[in-house]
N, C-alpha and C positions, 0 to 999 in steps of 0.2 A: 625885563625892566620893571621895578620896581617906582613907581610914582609917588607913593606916600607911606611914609613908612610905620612900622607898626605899632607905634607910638599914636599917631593918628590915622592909622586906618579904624576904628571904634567909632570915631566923627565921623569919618568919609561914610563910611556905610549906611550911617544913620543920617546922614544930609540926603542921600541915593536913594535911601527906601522910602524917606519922607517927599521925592520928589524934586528934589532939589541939588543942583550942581556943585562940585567943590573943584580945586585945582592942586595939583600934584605935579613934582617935577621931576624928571629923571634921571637916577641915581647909576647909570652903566650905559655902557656902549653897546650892548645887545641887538640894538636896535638899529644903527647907525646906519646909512646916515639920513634914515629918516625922522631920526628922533636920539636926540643928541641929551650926555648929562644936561648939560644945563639951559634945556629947554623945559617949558612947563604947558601941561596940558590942562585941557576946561574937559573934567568926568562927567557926563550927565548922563542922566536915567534914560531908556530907551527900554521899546518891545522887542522881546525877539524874532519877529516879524520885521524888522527895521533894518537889521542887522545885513548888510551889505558885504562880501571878497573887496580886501582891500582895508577896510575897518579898522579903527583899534579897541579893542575892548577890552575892561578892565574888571577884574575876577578878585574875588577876596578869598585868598588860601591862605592856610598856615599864619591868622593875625595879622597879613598883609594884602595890599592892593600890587598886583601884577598887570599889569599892563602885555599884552599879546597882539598879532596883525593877524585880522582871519583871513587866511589863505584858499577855502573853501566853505560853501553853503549845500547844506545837502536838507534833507525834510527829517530825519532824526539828529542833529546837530549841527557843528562845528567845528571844521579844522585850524586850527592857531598855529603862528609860529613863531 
């Protein structure tokens, strides 16, 4: 799922590292039916200490905001799905 697209992922990133929250909506059904096109999500900044199974977190690859469910917590990372 793709939240904001790469046209504004540049802003989002820069709102997220400045500490500050942006919202983004989703653009596929990947996610369903927990999270639907045309629902929109509030991105905010967090530690990775914070980061709870169950989550959604969002990753900036390839010029874009990706949105993932983390499935598992381990002490060397992150499993998404």
């Amino acid at each position: 799922m793709k939240p904001v697209g790469a046209n504004h992922a540049v802003v989002a990133v820069s709102l997220l590292r400045d500490g500050m929250a942006c919202w983004g909506g989703g653009v596929s059904w990947s996610m369903a039916p927990f999270v639907r096109p045309s629902d929109r999500l509030l991105i905010q900044p967090i530690g990775p200490r914070e980061i709870r199974r169950g989550d959604l977190v969002a990753v900036h690859r390839d010029g874009e905001i990706v949105v993932h469910r983390v499935v598992a917590c381990q002490t060397n990372g992150y499993w998404t799905k």
